[in-house]
N, CA, C and O atoms as a GROMACS GRO file, in nm:
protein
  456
    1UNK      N    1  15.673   0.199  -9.975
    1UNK     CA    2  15.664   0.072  -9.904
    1UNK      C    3  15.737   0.086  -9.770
    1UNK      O    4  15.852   0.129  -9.767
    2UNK      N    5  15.657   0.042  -9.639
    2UNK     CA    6  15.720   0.072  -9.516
    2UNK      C    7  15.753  -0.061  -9.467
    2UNK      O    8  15.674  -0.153  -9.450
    3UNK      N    9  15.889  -0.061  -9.442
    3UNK     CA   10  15.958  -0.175  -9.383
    3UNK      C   11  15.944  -0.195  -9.286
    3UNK      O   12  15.918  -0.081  -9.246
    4UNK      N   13  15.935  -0.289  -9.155
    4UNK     CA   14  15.908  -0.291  -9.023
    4UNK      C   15  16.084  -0.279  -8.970
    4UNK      O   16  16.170  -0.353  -9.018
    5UNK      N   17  16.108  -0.195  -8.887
    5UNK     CA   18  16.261  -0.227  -8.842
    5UNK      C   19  16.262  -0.327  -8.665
    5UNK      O   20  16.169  -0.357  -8.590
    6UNK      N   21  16.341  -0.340  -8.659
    6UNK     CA   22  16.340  -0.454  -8.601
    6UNK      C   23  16.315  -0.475  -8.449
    6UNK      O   24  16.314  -0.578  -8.382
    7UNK      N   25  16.294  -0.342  -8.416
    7UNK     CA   26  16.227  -0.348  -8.260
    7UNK      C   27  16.028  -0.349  -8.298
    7UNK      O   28  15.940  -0.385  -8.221
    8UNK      N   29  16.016  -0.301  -8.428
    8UNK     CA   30  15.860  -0.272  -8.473
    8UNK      C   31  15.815  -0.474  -8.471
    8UNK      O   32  15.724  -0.527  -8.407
    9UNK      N   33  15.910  -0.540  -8.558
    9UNK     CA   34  15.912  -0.728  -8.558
    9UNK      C   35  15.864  -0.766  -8.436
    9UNK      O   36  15.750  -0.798  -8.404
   10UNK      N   37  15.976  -0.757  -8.365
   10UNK     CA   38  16.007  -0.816  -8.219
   10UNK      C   39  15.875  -0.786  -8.126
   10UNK      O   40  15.826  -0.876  -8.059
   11UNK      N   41  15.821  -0.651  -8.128
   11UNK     CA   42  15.673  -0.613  -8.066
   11UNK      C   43  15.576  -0.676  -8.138
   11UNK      O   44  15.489  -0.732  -8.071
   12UNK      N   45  15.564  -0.685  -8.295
   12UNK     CA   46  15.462  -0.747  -8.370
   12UNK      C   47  15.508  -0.910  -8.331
   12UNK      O   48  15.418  -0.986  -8.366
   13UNK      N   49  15.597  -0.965  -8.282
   13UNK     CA   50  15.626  -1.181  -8.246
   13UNK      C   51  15.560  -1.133  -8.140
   13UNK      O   52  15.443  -1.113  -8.174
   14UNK      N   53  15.576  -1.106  -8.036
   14UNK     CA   54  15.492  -1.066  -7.871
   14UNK      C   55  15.383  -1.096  -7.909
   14UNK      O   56  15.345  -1.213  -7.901
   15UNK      N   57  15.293  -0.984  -7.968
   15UNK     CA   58  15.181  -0.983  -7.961
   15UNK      C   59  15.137  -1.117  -8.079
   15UNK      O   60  15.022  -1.161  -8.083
   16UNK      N   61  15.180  -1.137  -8.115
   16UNK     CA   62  15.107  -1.245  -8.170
   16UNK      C   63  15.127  -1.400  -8.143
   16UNK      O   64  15.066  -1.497  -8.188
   17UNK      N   65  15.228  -1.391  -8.059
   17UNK     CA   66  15.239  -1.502  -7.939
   17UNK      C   67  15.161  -1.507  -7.856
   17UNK      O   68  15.135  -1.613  -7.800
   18UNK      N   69  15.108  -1.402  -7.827
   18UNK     CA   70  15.033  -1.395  -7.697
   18UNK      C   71  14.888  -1.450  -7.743
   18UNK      O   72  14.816  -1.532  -7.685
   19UNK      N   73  14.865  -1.379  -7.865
   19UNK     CA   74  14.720  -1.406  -7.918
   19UNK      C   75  14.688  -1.531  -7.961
   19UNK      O   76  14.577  -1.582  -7.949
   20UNK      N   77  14.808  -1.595  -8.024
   20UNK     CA   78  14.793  -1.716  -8.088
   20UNK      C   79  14.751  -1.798  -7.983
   20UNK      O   80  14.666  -1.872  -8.034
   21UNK      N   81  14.764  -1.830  -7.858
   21UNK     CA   82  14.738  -1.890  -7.770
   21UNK      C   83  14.599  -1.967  -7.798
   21UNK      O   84  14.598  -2.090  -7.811
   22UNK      N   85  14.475  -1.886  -7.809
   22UNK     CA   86  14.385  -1.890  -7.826
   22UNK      C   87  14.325  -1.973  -7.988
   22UNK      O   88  14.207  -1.999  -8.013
   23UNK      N   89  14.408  -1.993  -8.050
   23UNK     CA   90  14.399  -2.111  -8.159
   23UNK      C   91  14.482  -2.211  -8.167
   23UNK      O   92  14.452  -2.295  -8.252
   24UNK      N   93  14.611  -2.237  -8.084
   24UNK     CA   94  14.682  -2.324  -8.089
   24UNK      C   95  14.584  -2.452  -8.001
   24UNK      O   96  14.598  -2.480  -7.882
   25UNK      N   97  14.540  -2.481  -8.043
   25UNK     CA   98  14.414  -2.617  -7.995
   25UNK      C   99  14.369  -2.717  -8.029
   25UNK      O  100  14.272  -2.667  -8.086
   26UNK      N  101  14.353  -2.845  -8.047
   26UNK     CA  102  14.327  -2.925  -8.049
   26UNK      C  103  14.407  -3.001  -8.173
   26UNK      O  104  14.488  -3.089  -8.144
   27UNK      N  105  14.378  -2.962  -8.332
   27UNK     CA  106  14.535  -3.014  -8.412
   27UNK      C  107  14.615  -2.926  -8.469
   27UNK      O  108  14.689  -2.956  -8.563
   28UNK      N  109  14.605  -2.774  -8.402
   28UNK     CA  110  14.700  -2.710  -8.449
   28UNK      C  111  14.808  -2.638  -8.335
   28UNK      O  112  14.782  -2.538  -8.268
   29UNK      N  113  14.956  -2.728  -8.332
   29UNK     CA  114  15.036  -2.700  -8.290
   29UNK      C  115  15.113  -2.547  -8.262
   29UNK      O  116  15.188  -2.510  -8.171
   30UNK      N  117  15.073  -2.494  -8.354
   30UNK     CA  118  15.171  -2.348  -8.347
   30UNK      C  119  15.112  -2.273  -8.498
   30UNK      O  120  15.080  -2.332  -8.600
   31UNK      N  121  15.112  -2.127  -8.473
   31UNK     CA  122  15.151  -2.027  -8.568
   31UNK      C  123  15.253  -1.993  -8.542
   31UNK      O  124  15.298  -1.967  -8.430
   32UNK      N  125  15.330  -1.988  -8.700
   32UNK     CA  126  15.477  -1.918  -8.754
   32UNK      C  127  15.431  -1.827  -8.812
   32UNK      O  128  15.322  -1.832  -8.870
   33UNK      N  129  15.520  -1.706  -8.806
   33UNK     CA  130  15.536  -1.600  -8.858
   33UNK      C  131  15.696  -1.573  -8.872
   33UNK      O  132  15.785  -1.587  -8.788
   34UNK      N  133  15.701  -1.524  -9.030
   34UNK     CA  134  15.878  -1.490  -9.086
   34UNK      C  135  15.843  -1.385  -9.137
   34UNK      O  136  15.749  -1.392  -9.216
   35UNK      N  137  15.884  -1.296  -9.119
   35UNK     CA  138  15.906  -1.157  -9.240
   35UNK      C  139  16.037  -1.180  -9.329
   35UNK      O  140  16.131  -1.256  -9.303
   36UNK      N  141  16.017  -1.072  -9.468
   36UNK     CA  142  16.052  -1.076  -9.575
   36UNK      C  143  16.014  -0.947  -9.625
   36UNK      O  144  15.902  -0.918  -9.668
   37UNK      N  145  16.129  -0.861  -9.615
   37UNK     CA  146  16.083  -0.726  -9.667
   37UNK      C  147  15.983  -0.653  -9.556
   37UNK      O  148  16.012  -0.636  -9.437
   38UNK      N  149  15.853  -0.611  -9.623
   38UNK     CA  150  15.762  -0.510  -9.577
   38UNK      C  151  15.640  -0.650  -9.567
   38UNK      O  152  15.520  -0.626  -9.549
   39UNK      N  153  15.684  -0.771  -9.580
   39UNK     CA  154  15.571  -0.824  -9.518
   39UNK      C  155  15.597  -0.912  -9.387
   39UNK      O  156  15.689  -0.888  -9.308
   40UNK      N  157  15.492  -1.034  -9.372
   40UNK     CA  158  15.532  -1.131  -9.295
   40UNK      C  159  15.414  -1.202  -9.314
   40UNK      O  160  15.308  -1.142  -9.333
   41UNK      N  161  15.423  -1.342  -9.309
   41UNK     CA  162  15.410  -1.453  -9.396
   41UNK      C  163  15.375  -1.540  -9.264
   41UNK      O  164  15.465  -1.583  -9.192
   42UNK      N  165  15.222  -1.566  -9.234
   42UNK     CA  166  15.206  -1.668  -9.149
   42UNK      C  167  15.140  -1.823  -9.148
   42UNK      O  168  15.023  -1.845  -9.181
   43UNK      N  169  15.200  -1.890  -9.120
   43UNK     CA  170  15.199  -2.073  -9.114
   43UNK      C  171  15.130  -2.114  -9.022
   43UNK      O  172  15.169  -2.066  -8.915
   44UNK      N  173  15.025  -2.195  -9.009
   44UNK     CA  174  15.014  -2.305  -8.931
   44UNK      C  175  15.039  -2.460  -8.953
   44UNK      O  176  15.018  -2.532  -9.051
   45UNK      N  177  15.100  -2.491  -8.804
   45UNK     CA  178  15.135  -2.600  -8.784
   45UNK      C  179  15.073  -2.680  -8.741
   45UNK      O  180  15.041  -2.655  -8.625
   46UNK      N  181  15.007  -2.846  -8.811
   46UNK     CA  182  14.884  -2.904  -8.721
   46UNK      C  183  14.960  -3.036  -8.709
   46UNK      O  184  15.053  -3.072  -8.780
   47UNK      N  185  14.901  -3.105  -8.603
   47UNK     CA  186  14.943  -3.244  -8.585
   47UNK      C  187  14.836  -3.378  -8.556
   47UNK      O  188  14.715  -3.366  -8.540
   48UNK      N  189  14.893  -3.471  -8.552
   48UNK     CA  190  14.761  -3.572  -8.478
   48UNK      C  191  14.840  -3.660  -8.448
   48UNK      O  192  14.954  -3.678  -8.491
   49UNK      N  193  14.780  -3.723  -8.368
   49UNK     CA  194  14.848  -3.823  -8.261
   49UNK      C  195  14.840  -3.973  -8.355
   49UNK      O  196  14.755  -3.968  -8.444
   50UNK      N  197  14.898  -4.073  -8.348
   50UNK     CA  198  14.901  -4.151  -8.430
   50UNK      C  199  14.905  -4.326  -8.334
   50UNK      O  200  14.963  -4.344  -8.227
   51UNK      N  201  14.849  -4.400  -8.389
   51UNK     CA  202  14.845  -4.528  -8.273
   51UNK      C  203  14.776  -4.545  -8.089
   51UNK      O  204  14.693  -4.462  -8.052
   52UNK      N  205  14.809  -4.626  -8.019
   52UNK     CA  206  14.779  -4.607  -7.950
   52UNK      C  207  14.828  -4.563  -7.839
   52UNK      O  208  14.752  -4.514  -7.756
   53UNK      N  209  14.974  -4.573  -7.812
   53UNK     CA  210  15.044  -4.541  -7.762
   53UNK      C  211  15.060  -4.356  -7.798
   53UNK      O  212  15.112  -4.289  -7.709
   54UNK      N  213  15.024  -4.300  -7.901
   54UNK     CA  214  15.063  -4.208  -7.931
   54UNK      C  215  14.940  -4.116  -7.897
   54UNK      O  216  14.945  -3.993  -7.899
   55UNK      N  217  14.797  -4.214  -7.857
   55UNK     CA  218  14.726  -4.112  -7.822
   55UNK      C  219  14.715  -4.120  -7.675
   55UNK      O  220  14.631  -4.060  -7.609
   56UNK      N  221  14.782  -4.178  -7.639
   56UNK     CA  222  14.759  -4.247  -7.494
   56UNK      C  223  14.825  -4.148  -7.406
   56UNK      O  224  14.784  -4.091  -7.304
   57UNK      N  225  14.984  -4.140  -7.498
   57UNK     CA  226  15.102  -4.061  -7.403
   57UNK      C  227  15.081  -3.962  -7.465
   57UNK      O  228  15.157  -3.884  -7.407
   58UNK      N  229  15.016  -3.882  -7.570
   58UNK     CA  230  15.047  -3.770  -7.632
   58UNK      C  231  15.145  -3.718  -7.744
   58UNK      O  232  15.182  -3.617  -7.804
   59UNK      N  233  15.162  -3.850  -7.734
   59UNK     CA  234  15.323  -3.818  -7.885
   59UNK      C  235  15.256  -3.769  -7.974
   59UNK      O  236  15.143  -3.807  -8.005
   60UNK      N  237  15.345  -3.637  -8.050
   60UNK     CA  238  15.236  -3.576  -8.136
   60UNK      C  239  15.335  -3.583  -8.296
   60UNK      O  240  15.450  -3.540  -8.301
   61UNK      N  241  15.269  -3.640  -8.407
   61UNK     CA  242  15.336  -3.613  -8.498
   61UNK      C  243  15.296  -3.530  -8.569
   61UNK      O  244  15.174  -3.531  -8.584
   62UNK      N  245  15.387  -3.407  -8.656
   62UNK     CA  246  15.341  -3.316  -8.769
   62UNK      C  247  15.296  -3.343  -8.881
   62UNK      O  248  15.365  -3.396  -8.969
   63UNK      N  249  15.167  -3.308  -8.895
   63UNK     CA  250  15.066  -3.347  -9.012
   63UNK      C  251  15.129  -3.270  -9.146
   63UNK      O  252  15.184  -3.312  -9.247
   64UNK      N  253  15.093  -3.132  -9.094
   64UNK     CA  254  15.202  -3.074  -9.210
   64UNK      C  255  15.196  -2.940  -9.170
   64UNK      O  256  15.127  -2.895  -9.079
   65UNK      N  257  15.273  -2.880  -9.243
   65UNK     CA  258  15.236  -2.689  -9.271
   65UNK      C  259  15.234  -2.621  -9.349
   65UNK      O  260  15.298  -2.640  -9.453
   66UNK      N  261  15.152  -2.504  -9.326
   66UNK     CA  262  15.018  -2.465  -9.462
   66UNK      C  263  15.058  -2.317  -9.452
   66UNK      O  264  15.076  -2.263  -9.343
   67UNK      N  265  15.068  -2.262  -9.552
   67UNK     CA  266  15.059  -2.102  -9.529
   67UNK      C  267  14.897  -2.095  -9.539
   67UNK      O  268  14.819  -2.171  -9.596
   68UNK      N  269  14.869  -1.956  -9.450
   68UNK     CA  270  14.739  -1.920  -9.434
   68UNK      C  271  14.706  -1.760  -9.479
   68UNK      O  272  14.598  -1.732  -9.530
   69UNK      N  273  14.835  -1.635  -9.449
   69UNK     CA  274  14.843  -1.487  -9.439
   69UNK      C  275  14.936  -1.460  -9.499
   69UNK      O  276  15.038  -1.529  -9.502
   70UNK      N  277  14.923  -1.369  -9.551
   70UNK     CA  278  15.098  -1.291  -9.579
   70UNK      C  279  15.031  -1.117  -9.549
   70UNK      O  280  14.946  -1.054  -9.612
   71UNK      N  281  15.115  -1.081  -9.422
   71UNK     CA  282  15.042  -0.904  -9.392
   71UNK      C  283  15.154  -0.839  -9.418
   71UNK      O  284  15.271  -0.867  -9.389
   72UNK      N  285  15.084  -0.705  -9.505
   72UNK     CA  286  15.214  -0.572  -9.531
   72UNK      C  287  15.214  -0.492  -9.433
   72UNK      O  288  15.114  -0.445  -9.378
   73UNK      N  289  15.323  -0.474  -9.407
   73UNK     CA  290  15.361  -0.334  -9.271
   73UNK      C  291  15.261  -0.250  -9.350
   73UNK      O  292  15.219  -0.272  -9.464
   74UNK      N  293  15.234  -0.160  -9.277
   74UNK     CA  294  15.134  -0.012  -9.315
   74UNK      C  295  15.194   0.105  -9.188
   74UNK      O  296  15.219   0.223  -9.209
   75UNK      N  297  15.207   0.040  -9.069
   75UNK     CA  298  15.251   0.100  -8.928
   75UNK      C  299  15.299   0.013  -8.813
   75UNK      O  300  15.338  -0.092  -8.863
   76UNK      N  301  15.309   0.012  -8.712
   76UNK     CA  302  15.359  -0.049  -8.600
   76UNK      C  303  15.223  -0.101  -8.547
   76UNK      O  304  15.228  -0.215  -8.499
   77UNK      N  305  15.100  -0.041  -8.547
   77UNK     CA  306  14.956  -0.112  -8.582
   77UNK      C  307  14.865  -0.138  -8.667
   77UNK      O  308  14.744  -0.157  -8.652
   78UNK      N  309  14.938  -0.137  -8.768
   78UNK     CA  310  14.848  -0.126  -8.883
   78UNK      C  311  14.915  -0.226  -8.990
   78UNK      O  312  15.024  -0.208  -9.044
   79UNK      N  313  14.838  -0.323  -9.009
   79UNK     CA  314  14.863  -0.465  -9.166
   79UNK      C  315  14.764  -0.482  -9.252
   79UNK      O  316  14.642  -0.489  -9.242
   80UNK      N  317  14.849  -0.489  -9.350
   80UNK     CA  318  14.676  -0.513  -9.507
   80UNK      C  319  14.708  -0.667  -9.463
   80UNK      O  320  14.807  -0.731  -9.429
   81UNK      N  321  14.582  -0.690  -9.481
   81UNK     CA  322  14.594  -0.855  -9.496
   81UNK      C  323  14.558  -0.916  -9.610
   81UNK      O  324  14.457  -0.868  -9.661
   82UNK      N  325  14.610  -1.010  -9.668
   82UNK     CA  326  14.625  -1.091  -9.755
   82UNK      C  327  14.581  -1.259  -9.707
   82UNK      O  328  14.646  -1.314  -9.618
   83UNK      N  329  14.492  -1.314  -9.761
   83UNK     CA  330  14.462  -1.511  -9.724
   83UNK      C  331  14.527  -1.547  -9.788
   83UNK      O  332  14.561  -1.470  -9.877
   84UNK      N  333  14.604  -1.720  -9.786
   84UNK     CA  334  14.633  -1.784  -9.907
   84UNK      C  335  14.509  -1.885  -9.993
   84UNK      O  336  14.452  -1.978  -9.937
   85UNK      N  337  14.488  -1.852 -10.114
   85UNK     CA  338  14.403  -1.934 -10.153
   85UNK      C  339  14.485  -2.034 -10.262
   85UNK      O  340  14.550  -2.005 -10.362
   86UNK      N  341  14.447  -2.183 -10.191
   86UNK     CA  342  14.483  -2.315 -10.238
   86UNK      C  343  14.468  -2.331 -10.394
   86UNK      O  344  14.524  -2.413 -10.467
   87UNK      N  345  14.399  -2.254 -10.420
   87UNK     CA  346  14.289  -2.323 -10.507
   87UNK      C  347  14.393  -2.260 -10.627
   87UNK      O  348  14.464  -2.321 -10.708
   88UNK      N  349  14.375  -2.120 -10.606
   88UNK     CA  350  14.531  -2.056 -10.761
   88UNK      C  351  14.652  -2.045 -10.665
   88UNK      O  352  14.735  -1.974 -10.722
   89UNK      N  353  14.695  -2.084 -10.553
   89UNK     CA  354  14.795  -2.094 -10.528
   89UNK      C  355  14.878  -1.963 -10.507
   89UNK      O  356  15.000  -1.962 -10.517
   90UNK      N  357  14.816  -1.871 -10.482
   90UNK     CA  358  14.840  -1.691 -10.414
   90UNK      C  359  14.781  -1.646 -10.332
   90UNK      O  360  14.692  -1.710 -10.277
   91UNK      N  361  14.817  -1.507 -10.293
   91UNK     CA  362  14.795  -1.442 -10.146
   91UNK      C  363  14.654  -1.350 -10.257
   91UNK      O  364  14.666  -1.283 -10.359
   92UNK      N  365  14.564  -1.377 -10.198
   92UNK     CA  366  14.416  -1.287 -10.244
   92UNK      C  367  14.365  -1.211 -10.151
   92UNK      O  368  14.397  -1.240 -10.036
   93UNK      N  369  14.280  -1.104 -10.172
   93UNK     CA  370  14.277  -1.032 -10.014
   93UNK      C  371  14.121  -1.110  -9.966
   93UNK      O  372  14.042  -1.154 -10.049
   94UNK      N  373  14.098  -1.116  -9.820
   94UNK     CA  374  14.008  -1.144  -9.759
   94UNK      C  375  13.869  -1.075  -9.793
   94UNK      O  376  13.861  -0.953  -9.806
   95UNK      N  377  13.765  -1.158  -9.805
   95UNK     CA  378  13.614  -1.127  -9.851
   95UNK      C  379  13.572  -1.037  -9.770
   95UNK      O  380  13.478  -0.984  -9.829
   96UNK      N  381  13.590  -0.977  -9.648
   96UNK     CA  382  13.535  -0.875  -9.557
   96UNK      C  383  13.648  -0.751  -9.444
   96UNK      O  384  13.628  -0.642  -9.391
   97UNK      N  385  13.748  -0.832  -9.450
   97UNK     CA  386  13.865  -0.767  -9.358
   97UNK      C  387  13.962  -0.698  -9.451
   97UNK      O  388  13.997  -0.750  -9.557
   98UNK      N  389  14.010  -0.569  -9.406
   98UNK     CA  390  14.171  -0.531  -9.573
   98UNK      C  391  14.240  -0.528  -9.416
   98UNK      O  392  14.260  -0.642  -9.373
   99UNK      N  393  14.271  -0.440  -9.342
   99UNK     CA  394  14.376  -0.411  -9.267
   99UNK      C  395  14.319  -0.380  -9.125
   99UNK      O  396  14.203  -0.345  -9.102
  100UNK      N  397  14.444  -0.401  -9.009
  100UNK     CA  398  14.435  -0.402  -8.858
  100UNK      C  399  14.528  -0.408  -8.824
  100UNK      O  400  14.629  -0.407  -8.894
  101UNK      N  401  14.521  -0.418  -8.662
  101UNK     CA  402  14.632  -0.473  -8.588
  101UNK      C  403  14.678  -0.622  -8.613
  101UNK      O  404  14.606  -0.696  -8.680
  102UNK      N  405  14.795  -0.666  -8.561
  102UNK     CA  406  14.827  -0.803  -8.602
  102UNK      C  407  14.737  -0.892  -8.577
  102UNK      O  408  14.694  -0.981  -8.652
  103UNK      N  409  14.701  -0.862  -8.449
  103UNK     CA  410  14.567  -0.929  -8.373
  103UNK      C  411  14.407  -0.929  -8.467
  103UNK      O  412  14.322  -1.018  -8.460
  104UNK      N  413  14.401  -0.845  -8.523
  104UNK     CA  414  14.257  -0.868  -8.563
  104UNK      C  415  14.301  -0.983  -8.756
  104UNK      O  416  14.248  -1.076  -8.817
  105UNK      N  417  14.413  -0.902  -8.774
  105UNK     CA  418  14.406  -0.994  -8.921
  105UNK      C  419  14.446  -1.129  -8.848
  105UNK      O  420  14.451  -1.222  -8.929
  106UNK      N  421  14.471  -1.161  -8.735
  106UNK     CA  422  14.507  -1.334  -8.750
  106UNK      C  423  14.339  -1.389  -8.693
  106UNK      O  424  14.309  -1.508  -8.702
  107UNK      N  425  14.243  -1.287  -8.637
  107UNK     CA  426  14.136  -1.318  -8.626
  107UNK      C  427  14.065  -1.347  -8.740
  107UNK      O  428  14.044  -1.463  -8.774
  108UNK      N  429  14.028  -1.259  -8.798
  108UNK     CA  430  13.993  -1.237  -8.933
  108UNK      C  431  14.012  -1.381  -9.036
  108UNK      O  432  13.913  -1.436  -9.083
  109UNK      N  433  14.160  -1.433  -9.063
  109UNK     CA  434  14.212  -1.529  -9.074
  109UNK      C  435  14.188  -1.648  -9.040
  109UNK      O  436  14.188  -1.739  -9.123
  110UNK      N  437  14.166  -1.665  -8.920
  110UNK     CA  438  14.078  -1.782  -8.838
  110UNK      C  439  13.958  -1.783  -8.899
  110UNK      O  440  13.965  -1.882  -8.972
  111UNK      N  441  13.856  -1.734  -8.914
  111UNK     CA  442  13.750  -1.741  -8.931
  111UNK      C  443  13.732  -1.793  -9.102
  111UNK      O  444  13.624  -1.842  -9.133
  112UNK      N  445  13.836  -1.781  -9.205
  112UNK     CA  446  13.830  -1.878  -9.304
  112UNK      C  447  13.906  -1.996  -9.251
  112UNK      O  448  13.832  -2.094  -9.257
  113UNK      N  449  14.036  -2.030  -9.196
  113UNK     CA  450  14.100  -2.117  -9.208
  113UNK      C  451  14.094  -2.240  -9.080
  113UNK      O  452  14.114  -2.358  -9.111
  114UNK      N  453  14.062  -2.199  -8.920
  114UNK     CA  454  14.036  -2.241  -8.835
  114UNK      C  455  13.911  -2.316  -8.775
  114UNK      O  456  13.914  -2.357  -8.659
   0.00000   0.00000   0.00000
């Protein structure tokens, strides 16, 4: 089992800051990502605006947050990916994607959950 050490993290938050950009849209506020061991465990955050004042000015309140991924280190580019499925309440692997760069499993990811 390969652990990510902590300059390998810090390059894998970058790049997936950068990427996330591109789904943080319309009610979803942010992807989180925490590691734990040899994985890391990613969240989205969605919101909606509430009243009128709140859609008016933009006040945004948090709807909630959902785990969606949990990816195992493999390399400094390389993650198995794992979905969360609601339904039994565990990390199951994805119907067409196993492993990538951080970037393609949060793509991959999108395409069930987004």
């Amino acid at each position: 089992m390969n652990i990510p050490n902590e300059s390998d993290k810090q390059l894998t938050l970058n790049r997936l800051d950068r990427h996330k950009k591109k789904y943080t849209k319309r009610d979803i506020i942010d992807i989180r990502a925490r590691f734990k061991a040899s994985y890391m465990f990613l969240e989205v955050v969605k919101e909606e605006k509430s009243g009128v004042f709140g859609k008016f000015f933009g006040n945004k309140n948090v709807r909630g947050i959902g785990k969606i991924a949990r990816l195992e280190f493999l390399g400094p580019n390389k993650w198995k990916l794992l979905i969360y499925k609601y339904d039994v309440n565990k990390y199951a692997p994805h119907p067409t994607f196993t492993e990538g760069t951080v970037e393609e499993c949060l793509d991959a990811t999108a395409t069930i959950f987004f």
